[in-house]
C-alpha positions as CSV (number, residue, x, y, z in Angstrom):
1,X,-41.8,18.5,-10.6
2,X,-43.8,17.3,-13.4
3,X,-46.8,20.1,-12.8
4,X,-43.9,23.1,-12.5
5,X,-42.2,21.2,-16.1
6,X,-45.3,20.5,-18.3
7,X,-48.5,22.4,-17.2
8,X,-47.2,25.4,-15.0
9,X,-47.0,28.2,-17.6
10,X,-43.3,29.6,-16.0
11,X,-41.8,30.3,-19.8
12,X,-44.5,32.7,-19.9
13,X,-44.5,33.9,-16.4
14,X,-40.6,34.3,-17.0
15,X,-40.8,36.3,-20.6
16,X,-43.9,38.6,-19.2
17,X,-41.8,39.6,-16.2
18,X,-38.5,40.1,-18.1
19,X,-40.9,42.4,-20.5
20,X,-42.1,44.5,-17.2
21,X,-38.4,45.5,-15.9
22,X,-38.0,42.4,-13.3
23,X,-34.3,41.5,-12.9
24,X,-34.0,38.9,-10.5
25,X,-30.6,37.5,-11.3
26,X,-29.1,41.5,-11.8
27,X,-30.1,41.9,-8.4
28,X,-28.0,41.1,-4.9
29,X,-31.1,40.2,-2.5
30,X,-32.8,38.0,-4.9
31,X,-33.3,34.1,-4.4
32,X,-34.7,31.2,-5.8
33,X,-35.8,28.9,-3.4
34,X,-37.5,25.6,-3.7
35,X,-39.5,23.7,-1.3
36,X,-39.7,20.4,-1.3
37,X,-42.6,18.1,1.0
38,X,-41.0,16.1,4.0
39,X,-43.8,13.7,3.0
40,X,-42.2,13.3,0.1
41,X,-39.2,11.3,2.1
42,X,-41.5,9.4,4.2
43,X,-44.4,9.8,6.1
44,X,-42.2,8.6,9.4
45,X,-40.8,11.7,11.1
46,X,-37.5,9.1,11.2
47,X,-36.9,8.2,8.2
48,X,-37.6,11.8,6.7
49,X,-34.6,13.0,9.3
50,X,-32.4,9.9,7.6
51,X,-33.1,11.2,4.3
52,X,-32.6,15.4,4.9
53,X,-29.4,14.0,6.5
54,X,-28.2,12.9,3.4
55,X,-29.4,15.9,1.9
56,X,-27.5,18.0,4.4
57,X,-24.6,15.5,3.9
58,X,-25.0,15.6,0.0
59,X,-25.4,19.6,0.1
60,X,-21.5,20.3,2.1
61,X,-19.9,17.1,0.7
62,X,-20.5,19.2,-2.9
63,X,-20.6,22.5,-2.0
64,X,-18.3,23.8,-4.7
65,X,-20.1,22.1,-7.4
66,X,-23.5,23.2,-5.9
67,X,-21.9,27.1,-5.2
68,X,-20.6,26.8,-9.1
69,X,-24.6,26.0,-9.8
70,X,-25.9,28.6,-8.0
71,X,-25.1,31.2,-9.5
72,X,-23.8,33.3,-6.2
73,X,-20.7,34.6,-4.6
74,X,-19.3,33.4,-1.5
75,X,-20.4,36.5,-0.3
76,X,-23.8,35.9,-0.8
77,X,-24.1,32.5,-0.2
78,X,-23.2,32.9,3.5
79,X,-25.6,35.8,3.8
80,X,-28.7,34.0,2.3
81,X,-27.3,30.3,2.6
82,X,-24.8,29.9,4.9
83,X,-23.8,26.2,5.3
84,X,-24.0,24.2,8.7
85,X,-20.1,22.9,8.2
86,X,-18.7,19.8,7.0
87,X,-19.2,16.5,8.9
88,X,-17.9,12.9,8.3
89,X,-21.3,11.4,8.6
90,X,-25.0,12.5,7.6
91,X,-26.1,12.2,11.2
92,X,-23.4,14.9,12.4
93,X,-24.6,17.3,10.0
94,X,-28.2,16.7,11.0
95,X,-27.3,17.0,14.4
96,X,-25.1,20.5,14.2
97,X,-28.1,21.4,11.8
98,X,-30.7,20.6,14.7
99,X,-28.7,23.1,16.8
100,X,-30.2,25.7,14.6
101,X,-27.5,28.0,14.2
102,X,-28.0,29.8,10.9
103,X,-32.0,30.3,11.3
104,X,-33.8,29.7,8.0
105,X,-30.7,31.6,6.9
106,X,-29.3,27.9,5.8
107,X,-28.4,26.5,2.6
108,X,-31.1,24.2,3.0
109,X,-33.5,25.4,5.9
110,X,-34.8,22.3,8.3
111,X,-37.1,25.5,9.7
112,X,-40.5,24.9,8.1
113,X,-42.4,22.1,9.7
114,X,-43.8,20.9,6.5
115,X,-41.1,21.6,4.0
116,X,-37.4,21.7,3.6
117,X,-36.1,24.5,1.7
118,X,-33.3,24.7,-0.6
119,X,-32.5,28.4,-0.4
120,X,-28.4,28.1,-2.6
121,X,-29.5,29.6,-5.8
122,X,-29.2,33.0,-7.4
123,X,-32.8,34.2,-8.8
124,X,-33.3,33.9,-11.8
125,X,-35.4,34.6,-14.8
126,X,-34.3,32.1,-17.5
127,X,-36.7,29.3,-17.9
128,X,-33.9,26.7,-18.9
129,X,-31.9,27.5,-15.5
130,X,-34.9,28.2,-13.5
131,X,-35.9,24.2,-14.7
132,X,-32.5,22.9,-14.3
133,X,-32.6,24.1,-10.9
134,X,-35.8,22.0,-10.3
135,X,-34.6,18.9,-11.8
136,X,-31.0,19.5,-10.0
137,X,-32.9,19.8,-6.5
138,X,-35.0,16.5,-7.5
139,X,-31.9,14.4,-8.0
140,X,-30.1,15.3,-4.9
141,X,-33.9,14.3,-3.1
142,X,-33.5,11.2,-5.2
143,X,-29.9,10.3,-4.2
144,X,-30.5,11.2,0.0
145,X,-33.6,9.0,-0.3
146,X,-32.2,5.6,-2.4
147,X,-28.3,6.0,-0.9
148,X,-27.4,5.1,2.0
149,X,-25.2,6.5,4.6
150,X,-22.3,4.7,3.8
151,X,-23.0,4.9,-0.2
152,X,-23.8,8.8,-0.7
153,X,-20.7,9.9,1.2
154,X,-18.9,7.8,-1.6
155,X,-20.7,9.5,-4.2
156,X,-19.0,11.6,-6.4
157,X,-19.9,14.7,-8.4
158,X,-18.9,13.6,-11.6
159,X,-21.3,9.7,-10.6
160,X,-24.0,11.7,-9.4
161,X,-24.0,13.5,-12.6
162,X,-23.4,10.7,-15.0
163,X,-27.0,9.6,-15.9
164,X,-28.2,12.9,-16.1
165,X,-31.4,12.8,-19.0
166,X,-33.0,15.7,-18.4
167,X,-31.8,18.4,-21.3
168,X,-33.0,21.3,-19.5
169,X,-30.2,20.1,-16.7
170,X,-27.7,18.6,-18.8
171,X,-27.3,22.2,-20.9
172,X,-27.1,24.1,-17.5
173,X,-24.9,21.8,-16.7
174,X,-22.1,21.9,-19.4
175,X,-22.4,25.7,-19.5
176,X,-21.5,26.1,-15.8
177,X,-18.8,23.5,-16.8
178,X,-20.1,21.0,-13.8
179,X,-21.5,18.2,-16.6
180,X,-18.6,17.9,-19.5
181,X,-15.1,19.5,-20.4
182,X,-16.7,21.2,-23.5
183,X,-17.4,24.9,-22.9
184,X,-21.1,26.2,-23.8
185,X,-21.7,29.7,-24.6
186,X,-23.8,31.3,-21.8
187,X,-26.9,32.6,-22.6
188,X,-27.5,36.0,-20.9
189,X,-29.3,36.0,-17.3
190,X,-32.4,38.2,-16.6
């Protein structure tokens, strides 16, 4: 995350495209997806499921929060990123996920063998969203990997959110009214 925040020229990237006619967000088939390393959870095939469970759990215990965030319909979202359901525990999502129902077609896709990939968000080619959606996806890593079972499923949105530092996120945040009550003014996508 720190690579794609302070060296990874994506402002630039981001303004040259906008410059050459790219749309992205005023499209319907594009995506931003993000990969993150299972190594990154663990280097024990375990403890990496225990933690995407928690992802998987996090992901349909805040789906409305995380479809508000993404930018896309319902429409889309179960075309490009359909969920696996809603389970009472972790495990029971990771086991109806395992069943591989929805392909790599999955809100977050278990598919690749060295990567999971959250696929929820519109495309996008504002630098401020496209890093909020970085830091957002880092969080929700963070919070599968130091919860537990029993404490993530009592996690709210509005807890998970609270100690949010990152401006880039907070700003996304409050103007997709998911952070504060105070309306922002939206900033035109690309």
């Amino acid at each position: 995350m720190d690579y794609h925040i302070n060296e990874f020229p994506w402002e630039d990237v981001m303004h040259r495209a906008v410059r050459q006619g790219y749309r992205s967000h005023q499209t319907s088939t594009c995506g931003l997806h993000l990969h993150v390393n299972r190594n990154t959870f663990s280097d024990n095939q375990e403890e990496q499921d225990e933690v995407i469970s928690r992802i998987l759990y996090f992901v349909e215990h805040h789906w409305n929060e995380l479809l508000k965030f993404s930018r896309r319909s319902e429409y889309a979202m179960n075309r490009w990123a359909a969920r696996y359901g809603y389970e009472h525990t972790p495990k029971a999502i990771m086991d109806k996920a395992k069943k591989g129902g929805n392909g790599r077609y999955a809100a977050v896709n278990l598919c690749n063998y060295h990567t999971v990939e959250f696929r929820l968000f519109r495309g996008t080619l504002k630098y401020n969203t496209f890093i909020a959606t970085i830091q957002l996806v880092n969080r929700i890593c963070d919070a599968a990997k130091y919860n537990t079972d029993d404490s993530i499923s009592k996690l709210s949105w509005s807890d998970f959110v609270a100690d949010v530092t990152e401006p880039e996120l907070i700003q996304y945040l409050k103007e997709r009214q998911l952070y504060i009550n105070d309306r922002v003014e939206e900033t035109e996508e690309y």
